[in-house]
TORROKE-209528 format. One line per field, with one value per residue (C-alpha): x, y, z; residue number from 0; residue in three letters. Coordinates in nm, 4 decimals. Each point is the difference from the previous one (the first is absolute). Layout:
<atoms>
x <- [X / ...] $
y <- [Y / ...] $
z <- [Z / ...] $
n <- [NUM / ...] $
res <- [ALA / ...] $
</atoms>
This chain:
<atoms>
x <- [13.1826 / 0.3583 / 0.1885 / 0.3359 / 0.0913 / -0.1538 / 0.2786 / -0.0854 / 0.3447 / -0.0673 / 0.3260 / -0.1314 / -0.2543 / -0.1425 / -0.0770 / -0.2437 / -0.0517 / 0.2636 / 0.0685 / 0.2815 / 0.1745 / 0.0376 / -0.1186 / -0.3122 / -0.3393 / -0.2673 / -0.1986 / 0.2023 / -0.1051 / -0.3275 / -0.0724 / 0.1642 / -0.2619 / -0.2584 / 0.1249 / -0.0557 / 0.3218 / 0.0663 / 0.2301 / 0.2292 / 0.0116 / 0.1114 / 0.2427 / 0.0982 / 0.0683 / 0.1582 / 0.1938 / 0.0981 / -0.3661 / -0.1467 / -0.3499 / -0.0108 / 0.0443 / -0.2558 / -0.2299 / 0.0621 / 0.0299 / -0.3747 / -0.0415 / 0.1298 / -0.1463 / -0.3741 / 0.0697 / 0.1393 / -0.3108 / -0.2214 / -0.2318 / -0.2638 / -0.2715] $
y <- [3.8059 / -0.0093 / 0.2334 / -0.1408 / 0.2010 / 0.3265 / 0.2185 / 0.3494 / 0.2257 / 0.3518 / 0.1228 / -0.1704 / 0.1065 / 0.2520 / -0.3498 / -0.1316 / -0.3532 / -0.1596 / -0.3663 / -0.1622 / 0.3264 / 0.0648 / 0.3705 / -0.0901 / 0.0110 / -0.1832 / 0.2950 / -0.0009 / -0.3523 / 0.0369 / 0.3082 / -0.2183 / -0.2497 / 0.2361 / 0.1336 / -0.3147 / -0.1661 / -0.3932 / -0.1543 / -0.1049 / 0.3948 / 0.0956 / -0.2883 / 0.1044 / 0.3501 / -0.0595 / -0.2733 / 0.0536 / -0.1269 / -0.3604 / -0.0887 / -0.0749 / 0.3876 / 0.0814 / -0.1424 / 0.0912 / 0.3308 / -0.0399 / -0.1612 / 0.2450 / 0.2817 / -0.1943 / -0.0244 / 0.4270 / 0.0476 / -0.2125 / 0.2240 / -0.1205 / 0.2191] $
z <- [1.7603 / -0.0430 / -0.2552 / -0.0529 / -0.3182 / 0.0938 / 0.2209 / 0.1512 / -0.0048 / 0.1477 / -0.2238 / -0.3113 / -0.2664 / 0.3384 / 0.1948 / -0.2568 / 0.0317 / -0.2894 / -0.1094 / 0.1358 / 0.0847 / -0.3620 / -0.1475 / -0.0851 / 0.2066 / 0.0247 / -0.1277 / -0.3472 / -0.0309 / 0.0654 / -0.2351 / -0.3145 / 0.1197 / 0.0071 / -0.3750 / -0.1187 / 0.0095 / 0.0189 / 0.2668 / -0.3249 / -0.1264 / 0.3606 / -0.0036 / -0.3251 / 0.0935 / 0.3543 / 0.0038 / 0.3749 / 0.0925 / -0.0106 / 0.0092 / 0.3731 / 0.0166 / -0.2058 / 0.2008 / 0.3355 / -0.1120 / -0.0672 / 0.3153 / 0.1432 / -0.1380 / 0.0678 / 0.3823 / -0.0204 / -0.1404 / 0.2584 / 0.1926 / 0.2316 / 0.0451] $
n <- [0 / 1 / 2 / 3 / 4 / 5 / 6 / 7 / 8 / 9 / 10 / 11 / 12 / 13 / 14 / 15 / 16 / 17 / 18 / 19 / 20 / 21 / 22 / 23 / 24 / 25 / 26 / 27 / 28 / 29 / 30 / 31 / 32 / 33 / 34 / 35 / 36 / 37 / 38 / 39 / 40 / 41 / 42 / 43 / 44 / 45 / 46 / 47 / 48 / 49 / 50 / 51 / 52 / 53 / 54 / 55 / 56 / 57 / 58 / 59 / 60 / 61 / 62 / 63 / 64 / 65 / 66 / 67 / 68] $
res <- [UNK / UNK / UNK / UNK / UNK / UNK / UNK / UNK / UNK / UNK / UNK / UNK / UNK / UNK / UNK / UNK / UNK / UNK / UNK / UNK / UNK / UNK / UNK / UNK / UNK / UNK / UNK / UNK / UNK / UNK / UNK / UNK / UNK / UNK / UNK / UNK / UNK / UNK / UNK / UNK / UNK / UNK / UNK / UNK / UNK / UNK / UNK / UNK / UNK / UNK / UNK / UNK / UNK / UNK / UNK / UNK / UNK / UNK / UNK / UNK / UNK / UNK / UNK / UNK / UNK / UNK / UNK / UNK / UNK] $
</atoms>
């Protein structure tokens, strides 16, 4: 599975994975998510993302998170 808005940057945010090189990782994302908020609050709050972001960040956190045992 591709990942064309989530960058890696070893001198940014301590190499967390980030969307589109911007200062904000997929793990931010993902804990408004899990706080409850729509993809129209995060919008709403960070206008730098779009809603393709959004969801690959939860893509991408799925396939982090995908061990086989």
């Amino acid at each position: 599975m591709a990942f064309d808005r989530i960058t890696v940057e070893p001198d940014k945010l301590e190499g967390k994975p980030c969307v589109r090189g911007l200062r904000i990782s997929v793990e931010t994302v993902v804990r408004l998510i899990a706080s409850g908020w729509s993809f129209d609050e995060i919008l709403e709050n960070y206008p730098d993302l779009e809603h393709e972001d959004i969801r690959q960040s939860l893509e991408h956190a799925a396939a982090a998170s995908n061990v086989h045992v």
